[in-house]
N, C-alpha and C positions, 0 to 999 in steps of 0.2 A: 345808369340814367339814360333816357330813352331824349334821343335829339327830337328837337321839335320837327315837322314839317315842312318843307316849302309850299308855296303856295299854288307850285307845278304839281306838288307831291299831293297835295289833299285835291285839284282837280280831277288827276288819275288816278284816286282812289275810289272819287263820284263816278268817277266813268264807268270803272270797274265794278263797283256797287249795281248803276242801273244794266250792266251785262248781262248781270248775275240774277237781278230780278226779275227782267224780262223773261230768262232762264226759267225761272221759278214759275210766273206766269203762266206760261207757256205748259210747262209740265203739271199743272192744277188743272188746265185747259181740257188738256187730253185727256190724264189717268184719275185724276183729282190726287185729294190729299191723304193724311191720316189723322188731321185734326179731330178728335174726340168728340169735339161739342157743339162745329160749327160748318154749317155748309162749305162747300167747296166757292161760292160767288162769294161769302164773306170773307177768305183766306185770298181771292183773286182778287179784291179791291181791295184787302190792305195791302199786298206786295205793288199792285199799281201805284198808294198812296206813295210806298215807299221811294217807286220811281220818279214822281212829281215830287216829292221834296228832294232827290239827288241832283235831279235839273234844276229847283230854286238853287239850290247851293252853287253848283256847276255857274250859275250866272252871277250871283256874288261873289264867289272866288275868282272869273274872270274880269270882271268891272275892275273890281280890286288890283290884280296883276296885270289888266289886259293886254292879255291871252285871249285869243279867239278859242271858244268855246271845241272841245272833241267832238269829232263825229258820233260819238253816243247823245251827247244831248238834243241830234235832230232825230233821232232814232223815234219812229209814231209812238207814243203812247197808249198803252194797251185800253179799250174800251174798259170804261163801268160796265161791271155785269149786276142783274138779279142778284143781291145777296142771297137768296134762296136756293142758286143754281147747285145742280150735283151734277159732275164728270159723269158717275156710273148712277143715274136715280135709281137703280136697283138692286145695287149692292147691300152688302150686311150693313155698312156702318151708315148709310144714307136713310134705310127705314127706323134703324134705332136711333138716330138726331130726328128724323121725320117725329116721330111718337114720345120724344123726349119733352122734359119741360121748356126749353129754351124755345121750343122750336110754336111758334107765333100761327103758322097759316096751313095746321095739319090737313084743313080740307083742300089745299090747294094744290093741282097738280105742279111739280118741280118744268121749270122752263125750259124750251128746249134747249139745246146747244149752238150759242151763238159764234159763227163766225168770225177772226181776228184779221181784220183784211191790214196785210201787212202795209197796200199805201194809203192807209188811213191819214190825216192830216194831224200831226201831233198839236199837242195842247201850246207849243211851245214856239 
């Protein structure tokens, strides 16, 4: 039987989570992904979404215990990109999502590569 949690223990687990997706971000940013059917901007704002819902949490769980919030929940929050955006817009798998059904704005060139300035003001 699996012990429940404290409420230190599901903090540090938020914390660990937005690490990790930052992490993730980050590496979408530069090489992109391998997602099959969707741009690289679509996979980098939902791993951001992910991160703005670990910091909601992160602040419910410390109201609750108050606990002052980890140094990951002041960590900036990654910009919204172009869902359209592509890491490599000239790779194999970018022209075939470009030409695919899902893909919305065939005539539209892919955006350039934005900037993550790391002392961005987070959302939070």
């Amino acid at each position: 039987m699996k012990r429940k949690q404290t409420l230190h223990e599901k903090i540090a687990e938020q914390a660990n989570d937005i690490r990790e997706e930052e992490k993730r971000w980050d590496l979408i940013r530069k090489g992109g992904c391998s997602d099959p059917s969707w741009p690289d901007g679509a996979n980098m704002n939902l791993t951001r979404n992910h991160i703005i819902y670990a910091k909601q949490n992160i602040r419910e769980l410390c109201k609750e215990s108050g606990e002052s919030p980890p140094e990951e929940f002041y960590f900036p929050t990654p910009p919204r990109v172009d869902e359209n955006f592509f890491a490599n817009p000239n790779s194999k798998r970018a022209r075939r999502i470009k030409t695919g059904p899902l893909w919305k704005c065939a005539n539209v060139e892919p955006p350039e590569k934005r900037k993550f300035e790391e002392a961005q003001m987070s959302l939070f």
